[in-house]
C-alpha positions in Angstrom: 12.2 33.2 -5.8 8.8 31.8 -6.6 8.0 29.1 -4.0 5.8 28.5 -1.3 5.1 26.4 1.8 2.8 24.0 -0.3 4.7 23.6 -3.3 7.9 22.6 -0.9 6.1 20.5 1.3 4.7 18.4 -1.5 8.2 18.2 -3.0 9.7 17.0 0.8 7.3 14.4 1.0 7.9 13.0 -2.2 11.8 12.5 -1.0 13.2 9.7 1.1 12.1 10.0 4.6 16.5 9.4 4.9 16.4 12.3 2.7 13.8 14.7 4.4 15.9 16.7 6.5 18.6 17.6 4.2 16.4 18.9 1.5 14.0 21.1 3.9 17.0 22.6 5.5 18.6 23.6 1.4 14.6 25.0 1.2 15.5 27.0 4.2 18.6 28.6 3.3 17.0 29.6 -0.3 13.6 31.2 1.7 16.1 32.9 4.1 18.9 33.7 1.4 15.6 35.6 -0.6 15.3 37.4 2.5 11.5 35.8 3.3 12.2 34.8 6.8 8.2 34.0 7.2 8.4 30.7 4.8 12.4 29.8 6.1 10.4 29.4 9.3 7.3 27.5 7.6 9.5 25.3 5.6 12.1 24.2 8.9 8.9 23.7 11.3 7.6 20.6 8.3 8.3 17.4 9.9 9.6 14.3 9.0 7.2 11.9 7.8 8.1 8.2 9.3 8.5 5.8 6.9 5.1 3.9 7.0 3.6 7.4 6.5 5.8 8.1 3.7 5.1 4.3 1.8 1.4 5.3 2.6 1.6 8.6 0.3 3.2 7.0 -1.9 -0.1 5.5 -3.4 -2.1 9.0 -3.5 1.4 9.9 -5.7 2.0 6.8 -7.6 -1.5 5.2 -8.2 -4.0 8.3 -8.1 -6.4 6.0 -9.7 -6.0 3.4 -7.1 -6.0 6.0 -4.6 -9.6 7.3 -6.0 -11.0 4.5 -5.5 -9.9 3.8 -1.9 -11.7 7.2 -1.4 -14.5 6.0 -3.0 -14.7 2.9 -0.9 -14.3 4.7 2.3 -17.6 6.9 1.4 -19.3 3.5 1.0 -18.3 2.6 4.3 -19.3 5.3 5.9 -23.0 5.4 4.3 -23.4 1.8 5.1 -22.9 2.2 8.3 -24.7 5.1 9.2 -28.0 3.5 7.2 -26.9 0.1 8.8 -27.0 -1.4 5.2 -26.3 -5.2 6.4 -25.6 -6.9 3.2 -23.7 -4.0 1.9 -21.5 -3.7 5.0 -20.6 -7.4 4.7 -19.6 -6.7 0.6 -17.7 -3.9 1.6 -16.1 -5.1 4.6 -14.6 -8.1 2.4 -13.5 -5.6 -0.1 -11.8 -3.4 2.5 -9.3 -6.1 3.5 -8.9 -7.3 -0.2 -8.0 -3.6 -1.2 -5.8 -2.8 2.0 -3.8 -5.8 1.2 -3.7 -5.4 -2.3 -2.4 -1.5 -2.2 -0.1 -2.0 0.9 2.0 -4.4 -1.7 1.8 -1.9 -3.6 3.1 0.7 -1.8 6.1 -1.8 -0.7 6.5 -2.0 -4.2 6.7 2.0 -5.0 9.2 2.6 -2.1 11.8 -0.6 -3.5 11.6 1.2 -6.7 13.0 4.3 -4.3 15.3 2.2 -2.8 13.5 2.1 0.6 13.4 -1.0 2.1 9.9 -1.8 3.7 10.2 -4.3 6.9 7.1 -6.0 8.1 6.1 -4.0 11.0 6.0 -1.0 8.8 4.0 -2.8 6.1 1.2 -3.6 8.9 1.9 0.3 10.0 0.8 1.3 6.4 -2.4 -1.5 6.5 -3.2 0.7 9.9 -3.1 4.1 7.9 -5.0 2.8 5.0 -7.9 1.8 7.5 -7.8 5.0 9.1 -8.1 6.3 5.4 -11.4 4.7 5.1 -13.1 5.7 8.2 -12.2 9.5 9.0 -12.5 11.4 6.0 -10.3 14.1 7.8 -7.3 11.6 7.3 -8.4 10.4 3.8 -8.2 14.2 2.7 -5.1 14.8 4.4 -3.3 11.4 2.6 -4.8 12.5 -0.6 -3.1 16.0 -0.5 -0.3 14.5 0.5 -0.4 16.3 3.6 -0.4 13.1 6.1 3.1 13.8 8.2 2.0 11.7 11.1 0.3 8.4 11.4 -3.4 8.6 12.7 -4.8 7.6 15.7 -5.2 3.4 15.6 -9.4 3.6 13.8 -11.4 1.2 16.2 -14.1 0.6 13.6 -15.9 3.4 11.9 -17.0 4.8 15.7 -18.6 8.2 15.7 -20.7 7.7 12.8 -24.4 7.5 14.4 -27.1 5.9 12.9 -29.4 7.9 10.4 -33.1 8.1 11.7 -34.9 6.2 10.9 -31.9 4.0 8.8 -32.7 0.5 10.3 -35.1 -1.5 8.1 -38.6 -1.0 9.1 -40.5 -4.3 10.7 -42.9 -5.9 8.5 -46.6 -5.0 10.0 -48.7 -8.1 11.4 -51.9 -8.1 12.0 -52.5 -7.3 15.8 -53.9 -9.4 17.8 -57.3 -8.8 19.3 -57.5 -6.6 21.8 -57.5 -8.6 25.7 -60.7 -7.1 27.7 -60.4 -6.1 31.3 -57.8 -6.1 34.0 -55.5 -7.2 30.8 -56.1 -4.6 28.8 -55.2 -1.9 31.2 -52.0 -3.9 31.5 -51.6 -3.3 27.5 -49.0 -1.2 26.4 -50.9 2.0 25.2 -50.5 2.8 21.3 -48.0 5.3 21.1 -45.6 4.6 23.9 -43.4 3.4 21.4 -41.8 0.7 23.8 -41.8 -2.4 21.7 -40.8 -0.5 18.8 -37.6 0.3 20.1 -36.8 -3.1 21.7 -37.1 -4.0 18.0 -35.1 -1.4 16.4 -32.0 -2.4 19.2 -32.6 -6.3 18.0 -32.1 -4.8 13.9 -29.2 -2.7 15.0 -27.6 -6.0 17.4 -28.5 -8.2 14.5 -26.6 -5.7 11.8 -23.6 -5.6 14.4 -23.7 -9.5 14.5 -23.5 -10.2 10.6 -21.0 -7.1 10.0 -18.2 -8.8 12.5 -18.9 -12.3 11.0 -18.3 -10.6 7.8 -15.2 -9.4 9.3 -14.1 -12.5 10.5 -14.5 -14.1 7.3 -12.4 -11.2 5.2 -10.0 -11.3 7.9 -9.2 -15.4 6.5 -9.5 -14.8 3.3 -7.0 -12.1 3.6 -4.5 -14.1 5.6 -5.3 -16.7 3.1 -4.6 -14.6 0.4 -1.4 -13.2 1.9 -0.1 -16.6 2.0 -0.8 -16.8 -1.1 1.0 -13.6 -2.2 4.1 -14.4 -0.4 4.3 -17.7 -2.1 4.3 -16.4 -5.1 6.6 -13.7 -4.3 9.3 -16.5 -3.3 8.5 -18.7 -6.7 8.9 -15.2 -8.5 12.0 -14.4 -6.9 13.7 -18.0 -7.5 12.7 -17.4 -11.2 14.7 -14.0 -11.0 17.9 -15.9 -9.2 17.2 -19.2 -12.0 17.2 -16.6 -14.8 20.2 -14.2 -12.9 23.0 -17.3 -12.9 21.5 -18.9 -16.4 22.7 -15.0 -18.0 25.5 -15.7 -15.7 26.5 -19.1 -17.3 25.8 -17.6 -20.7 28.4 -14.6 -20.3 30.9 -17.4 -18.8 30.2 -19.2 -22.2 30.5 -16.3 -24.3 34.1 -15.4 -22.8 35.8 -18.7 -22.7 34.7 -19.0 -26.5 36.4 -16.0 -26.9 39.5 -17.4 -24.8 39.8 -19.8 -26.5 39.5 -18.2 -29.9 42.2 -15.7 -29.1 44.6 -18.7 -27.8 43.7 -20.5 -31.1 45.0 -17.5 -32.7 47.8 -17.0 -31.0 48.9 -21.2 -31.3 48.4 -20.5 -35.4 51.2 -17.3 -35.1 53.3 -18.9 -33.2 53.4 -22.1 -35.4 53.6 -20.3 -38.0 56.8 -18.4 -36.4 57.9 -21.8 -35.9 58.1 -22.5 -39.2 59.6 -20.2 -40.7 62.1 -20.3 -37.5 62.8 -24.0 -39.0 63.1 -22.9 -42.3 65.8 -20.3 -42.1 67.8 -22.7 -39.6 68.0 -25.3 -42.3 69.1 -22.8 -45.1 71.8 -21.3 -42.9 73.0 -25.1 -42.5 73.1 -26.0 -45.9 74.9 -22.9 -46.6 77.1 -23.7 -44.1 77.5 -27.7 -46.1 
């Protein structure tokens, strides 16, 4: 038998999470009735994925182009916040919760199309995972190899990513002011000490810190706004679907009472015409009779 831990795997965590634990235990019996005890064990210690982690991988197996380019915007991220890249943080930020949103329909989408119903706390479960996606790139592998079993640890932010030296943007040089002379100038910072230089550099990074939550705050409305939106015109869709569902209704009615009443037409015009001819030997057999 030609299988192996990571060809099975990928095929369990394709399933229904309602399906998971039947299918790895038929993997089991085949590992064990090929006599490779080492991957029956492998095979029965894979877990069962919850469902939000399941409607998660979906989108690294449904939409691998989609899924690229989640990967690509976590990078982006992650550089913009290690060079402290203001405007860019406050693009990318917006286009984080824009593409979370987007791809966690998305994913609700894939798993109806499985026949796994997606409630709302697991929806915002899956929003959770596809942050965590973009900040640790240990995660974003694991998703995109469809190895995620688990959902990660909440991401508070992108935290752990330090600064690059040197990465906040340098003060623009003024001229310096002339030198004080005496008692004062022995108060002077010396040249060097590096001091006010800092100070500055924490006012760049407070200032960067500043403008990326705003930014937040702002994609955060948007995206409510825009979830509004969405569910809006889910519920317009889905009264087109009912209007359209009892119109084909109405029509099928139509269609078999036409036939009805075709085959009782039918029917009327043999049985008058038994009638008739019912009639019509009666009166010869009385005149015969006469």
């Amino acid at each position: 038998m030609n299988m192996d831990v990571e060809s099975v795997a990928a095929e369990l965590y394709a399933v229904r999470p309602s399906e998971f634990t039947s299918a790895r235990d038929a993997y089991v019996a085949k590992a064990r009735k090929a006599g490779d005890r080492e991957l029956a064990a492998a095979i029965a210690a894979l877990r069962k994925p919850t469902v939000a982690v399941w409607t998660a991988g979906l989108l690294a197996r449904g939409r691998p182009e989609e899924a690229r380019q989640l990967l690509l915007l976590g990078e982006a991220l992650r550089t913009a916040h290690r060079t402290l890249d203001a405007g860019q943080l406050r693009k990318l930020s917006h286009d984080q919760h824009v593409v979370i949103g987007r791809l966690a329909r998305a994913a609700r989408s894939l798993a109806a199309e499985s026949d796994q119903t997606v409630s709302e706390p697991v929806l915002s479960e899956v929003e959770r995972i596809l942050h965590a996606v973009l900040a640790d790139p240990e995660v974003a592998e694991r998703w995109a190899g469809g190895r995620l079993v688990r959902s990660p640890d909440p991401a508070s932010g992108f935290t752990g990513l330090e600064p690059q030296p040197g990465a906040a943007p340098p003060r623009r040089k003024e001229s310096a002011p002339p030198e004080p002379a005496g008692p004062a100038a022995r108060r002077a910072p010396a040249p060097g000490t590096g001091g006010g230089a800092e100070q500055a550099r924490r006012q760049r990074i407070e200032a960067a810190r500043e403008e990326l939550a705003e930014a937040r705050a702002e994609a955060d409305r948007l995206s409510t706004e825009e979830a509004a939106a969405q569910e809006l015109a889910d519920g317009a869709e889905a009264a087109v679907r009912s209007a359209v569902a009892r119109l084909e209704e109405a029509r099928a009615a139509s269609a078999a009472a036409a036939a009805g009443l075709r085959t009782a037409g039918q029917a009327a015009a043999k049985a008058r015409k038994r009638a008739d001819a019912a009639a019509r030997k009666a009166e010869k057999l009385a005149g015969s009779e006469a």
